[in-house]
N, C-alpha and C positions, 0 to 999 in steps of 0.2 A: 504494500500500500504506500501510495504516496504522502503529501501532507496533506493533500486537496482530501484525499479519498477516509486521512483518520479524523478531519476536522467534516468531513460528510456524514461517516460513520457516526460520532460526537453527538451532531444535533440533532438526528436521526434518532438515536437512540434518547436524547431528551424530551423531543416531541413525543415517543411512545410511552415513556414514563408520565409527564404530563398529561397525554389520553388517560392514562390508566389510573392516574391520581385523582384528578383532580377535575370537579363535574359537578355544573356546567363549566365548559370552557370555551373561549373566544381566543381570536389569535389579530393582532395589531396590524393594519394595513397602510402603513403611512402614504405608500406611491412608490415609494426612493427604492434605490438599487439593494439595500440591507435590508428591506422586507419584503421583497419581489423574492429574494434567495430565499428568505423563508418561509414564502408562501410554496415555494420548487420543489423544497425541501419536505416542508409536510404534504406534498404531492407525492412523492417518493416515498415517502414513510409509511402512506397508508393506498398505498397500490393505484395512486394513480385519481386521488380524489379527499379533499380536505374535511374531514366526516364534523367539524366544527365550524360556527361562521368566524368572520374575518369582522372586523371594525375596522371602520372610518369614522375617526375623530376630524369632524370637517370643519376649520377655521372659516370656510367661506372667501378665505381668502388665496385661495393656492393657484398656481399656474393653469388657463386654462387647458394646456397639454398635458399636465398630470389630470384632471377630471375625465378628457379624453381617453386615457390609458386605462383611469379607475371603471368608466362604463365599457371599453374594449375588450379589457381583458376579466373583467366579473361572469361576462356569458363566457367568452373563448376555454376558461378555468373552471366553468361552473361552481362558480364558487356562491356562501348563502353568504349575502352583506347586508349588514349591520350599519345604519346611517347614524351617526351623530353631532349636533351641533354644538357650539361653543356658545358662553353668554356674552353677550358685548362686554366689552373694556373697559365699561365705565363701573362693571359691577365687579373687577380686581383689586387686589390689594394696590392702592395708591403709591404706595412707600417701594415700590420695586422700580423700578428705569423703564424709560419709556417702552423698548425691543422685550423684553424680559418680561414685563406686565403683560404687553403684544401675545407672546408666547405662552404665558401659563392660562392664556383663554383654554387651551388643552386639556390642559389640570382637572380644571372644572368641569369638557367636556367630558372627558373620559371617568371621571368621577362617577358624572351622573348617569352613564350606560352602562357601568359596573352595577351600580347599586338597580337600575331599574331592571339589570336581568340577573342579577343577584350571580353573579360569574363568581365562581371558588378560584379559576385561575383565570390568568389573560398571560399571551404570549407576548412579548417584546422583542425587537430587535436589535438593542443597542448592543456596540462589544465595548471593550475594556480599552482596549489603544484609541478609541473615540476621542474621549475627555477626563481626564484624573477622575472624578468624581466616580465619573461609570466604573473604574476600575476596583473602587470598593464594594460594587456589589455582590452576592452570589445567584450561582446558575437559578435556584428554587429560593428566591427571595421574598419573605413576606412582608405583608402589608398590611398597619395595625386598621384599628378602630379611623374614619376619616380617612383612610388611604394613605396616612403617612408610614416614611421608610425610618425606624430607628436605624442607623447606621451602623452605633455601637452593639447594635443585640441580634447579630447576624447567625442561624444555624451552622455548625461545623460541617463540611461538606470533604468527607473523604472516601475515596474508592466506589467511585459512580455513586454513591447513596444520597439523595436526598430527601431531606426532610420535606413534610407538608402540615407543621403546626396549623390547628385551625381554634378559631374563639368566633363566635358572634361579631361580626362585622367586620369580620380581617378577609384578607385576599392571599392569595400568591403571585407574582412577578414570575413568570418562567423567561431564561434566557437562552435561546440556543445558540446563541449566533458572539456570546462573551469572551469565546477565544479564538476566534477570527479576529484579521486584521485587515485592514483598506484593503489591502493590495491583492489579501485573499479572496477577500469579495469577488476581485477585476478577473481573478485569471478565474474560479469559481464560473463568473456568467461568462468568462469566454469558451470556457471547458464544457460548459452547459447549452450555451447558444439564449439564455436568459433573457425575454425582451425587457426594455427599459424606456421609460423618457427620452425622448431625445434632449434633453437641456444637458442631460449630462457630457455632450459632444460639443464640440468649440466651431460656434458663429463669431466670423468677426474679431478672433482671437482672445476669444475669452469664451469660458464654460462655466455649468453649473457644479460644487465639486461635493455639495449636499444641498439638498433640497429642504425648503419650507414654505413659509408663504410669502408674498410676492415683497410682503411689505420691510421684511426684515431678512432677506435672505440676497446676497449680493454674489453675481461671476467671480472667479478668479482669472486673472491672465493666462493665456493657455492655447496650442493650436491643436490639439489631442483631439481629434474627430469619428478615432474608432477605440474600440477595445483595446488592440494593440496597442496601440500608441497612448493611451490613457496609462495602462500598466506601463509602457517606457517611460512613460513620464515619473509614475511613483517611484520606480524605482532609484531617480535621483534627487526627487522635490524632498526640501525642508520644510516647507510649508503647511501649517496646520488643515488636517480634513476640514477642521471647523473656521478656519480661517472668513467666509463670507457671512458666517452667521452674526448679524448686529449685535446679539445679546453677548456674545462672550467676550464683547470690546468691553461693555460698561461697567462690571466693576468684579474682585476678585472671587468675593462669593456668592456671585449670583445663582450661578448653575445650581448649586448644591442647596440654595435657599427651595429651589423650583423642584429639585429632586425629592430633598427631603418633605416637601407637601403635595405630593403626588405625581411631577413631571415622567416625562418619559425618558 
């Protein structure tokens, strides 16, 4: 096996753990190239069909070529979707930065589609080389009372085992995708044939290098227009994955303010 094939094995084998645990479950569908693999993924896992639906946590305000892709590929995948909305901005926490407010409209939506179908687990996409913050988490992470993440009071997770504490009004976080890396992702959809957004390809000399919504989420300089050449690019760029995203300009602990009240 290669690395592609033990990091396929990996989450493959977390998504059937999570089937088997944890119920009902729902699985995270942002648009972007790290939840696309994981929708592939629990394709694969379960013979060719995602026996859970999928959420859209929908800010209303996303690319209309990601909505394109979200109605494209929902029949093409036969996939059951879950719509959800966010509450306007003016009903956020004031005290966060302007992008970062913008963003934890999320929080809230995804709050409220946890609780209204009472989901025991929800699948996520993030990995650990993302953003420091992500990298604290674990694979079968729970979620107290309110959906927040205690940091400090994380399950021990050794030798594939994991936990699925439960209490009245807690969740689980399931991660399959937390020991992947950018770059695994690229050859991943290249090795796969994965469709994706086009924004992640370079118009104009710039590209999208993570997606969100329109209002907070900015190109990086780039002439990368296929697979290929996106992975030649990683493989010498310093530049942060999260580099275009507004919110992690504004201040040092914002991310982890948004994380530990529910962010994705």
């Amino acid at each position: 096996m290669d690395d592609l094939d033990q990091l396929e094995a990996q989450s493959i084998f977390i998504l059937r753990e999570a089937y088997r645990k944890l119920k009902p479950l729902s699985l995270l569908w942002s648009l972007g190239k790290d939840s696309n693999v994981m929708v592939w993924l629990a394709r694969k896992a379960f013979m060719g069909h995602v026996p859970f639906p999928v959420m859209h946590v929908d800010t209303e305000k996303k690319f209309p070529e990601m909505y394109a892709f979200r109605d494209e590929y929902t029949k093409k995948w036969n996939l059951d979707l879950l719509l959800g909305y966010c509450p306007p901005v003016e009903e956020i926490d004031p005290s966060l930065p302007p992008a970062a407010r913008s963003a934890a409209r999320k929080t809230a939506g995804l709050a409220a589609m946890i609780d209204k179908h009472r989901f025991r687990g929800v699948i996520a996409g993030i990995r650990r080389d993302e953003q420091a913050t992500r990298a604290k988490e674990r694979v079968f992470s729970p979620r107290g009372a309110g959906h927040r993440w205690d940091v400090r009071n994380q399950p021990p997770e050794f030798w594939d085992q994991y936990a699925t504490p439960y209490e009245d009004g807690m969740h689980i976080r399931v991660h399959p995708l937390l020991s992947w890396r950018e770059i695994d992702i690229w050859r991943y959809i290249e090795r796969e044939g994965i469709p994706l957004v086009d924004l992640y390809f370079a118009k104009d000399g710039k590209r999208y290098r993570s997606l969100g919504d329109q209002d907070i989420t900015n190109p990086v300089e780039s002439t990368a227009s296929t697979v290929a050449e996106v992975i030649a690019e990683l493989e010498t760029s310093r530049t942060s994955e999260r580099a275009g995203r507004a919110m992690d300009h504004e201040s040092e602990d914002v991310f982890e303010r948004l994380r530990v009240a529910g962010y994705l």
